[in-house]
N, C-alpha and C positions, 0 to 999 in steps of 0.2 A: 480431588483437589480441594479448592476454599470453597465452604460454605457460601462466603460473603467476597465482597469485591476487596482485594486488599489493599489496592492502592486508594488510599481516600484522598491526599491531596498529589500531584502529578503537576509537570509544565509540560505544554507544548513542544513537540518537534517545529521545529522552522528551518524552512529551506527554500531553495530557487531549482527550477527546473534548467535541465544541462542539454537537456535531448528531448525532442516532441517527436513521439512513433504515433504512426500512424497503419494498425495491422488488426484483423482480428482472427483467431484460430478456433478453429473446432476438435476439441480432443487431443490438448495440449498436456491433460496428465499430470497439471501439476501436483505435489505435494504436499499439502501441510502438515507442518509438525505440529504436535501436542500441545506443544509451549503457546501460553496464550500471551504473551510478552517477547519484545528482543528490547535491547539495549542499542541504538543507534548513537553513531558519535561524531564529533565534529568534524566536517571534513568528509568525511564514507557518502558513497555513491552509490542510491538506491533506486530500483526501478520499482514506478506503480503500473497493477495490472488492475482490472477491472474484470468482473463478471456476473451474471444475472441468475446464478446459480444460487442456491441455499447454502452457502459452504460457512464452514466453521472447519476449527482444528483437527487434525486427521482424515481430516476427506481427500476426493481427487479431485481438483477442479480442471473440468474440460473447456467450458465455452469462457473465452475471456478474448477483451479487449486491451489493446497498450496504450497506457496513458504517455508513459516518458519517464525520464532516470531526471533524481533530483539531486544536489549536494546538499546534504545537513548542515548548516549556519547556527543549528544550536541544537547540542546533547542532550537528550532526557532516552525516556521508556514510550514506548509504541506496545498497547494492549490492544487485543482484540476487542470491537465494536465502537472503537474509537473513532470519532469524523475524522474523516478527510479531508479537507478543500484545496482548490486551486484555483489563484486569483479571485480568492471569496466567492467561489461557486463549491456546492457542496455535490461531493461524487457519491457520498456517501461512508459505509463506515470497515474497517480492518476486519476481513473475514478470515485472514491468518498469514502466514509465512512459507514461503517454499525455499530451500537450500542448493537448490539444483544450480546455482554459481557461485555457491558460497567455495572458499573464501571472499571472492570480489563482489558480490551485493546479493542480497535476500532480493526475490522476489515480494513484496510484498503487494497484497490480492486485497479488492476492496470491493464489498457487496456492493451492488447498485442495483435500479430497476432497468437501467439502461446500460446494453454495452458498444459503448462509443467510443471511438482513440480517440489519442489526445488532439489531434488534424482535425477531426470530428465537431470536435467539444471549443477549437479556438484559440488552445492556448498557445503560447509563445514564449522563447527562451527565455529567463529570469521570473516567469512567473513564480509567484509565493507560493508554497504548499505549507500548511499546517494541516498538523498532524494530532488530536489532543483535544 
């Protein structure tokens, strides 16, 4: 793929949290794909996952946590290593994308040292997620 990062300038994902899950599984399987990028859009309803795994694109990720499903309030690009945060707490950064409900929302898997749900962690309906 690129040598170098090609995205040099990007805006943030912004969104509010719709759903605070509160679960964590062992040997969930998931998938990511290759693509170090999705395109999120306004409106679309996405779930964050969490896990304390080493993961990046093409792997399996087994041990993860649920943070909760957010509505996007403003379209850009979602790259891997990207931060995360919720309600200005940082979770950490985009270790990739799983398809397993695609069409209806990506998975989307975020490296942490910790895996805590979002019950866990505090948060609460309408909290902010940026993404970026």
């Amino acid at each position: 793929m690129f040598k170098t990062n090609p995205y040099a300038k990007k805006e943030p994902i912004c969104g509010n949290l719709v759903v605070v899950l509160d679960g964590k599984f062992d040997g969930r399987g998931l998938k990511l794909i290759p693509q170090p990028s999705r395109c999120l859009l306004l409106n679309e309803v996405h779930e964050l996952i969490l896990t304390d795994e080493d993961a990046k694109p093409n792997n399996i990720v087994n041990e993860i946590a649920y943070i909760g499903f957010f509505v996007v309030k403003k379209s850009a690009i979602v790259v891997v290593n990207d931060h995360v945060e919720v309600e200005g707490k940082n979770l950490g950064v985009i270790a990739g994308f799983d398809e397993t409900h695609m069409p209806n929302h990506y998975n989307i898997v975020v490296k942490s040292d910790k895996r805590n749900s979002g019950l866990e962690m505090g948060f609460e309906l309408g909290d902010e997620v940026i993404i970026g």
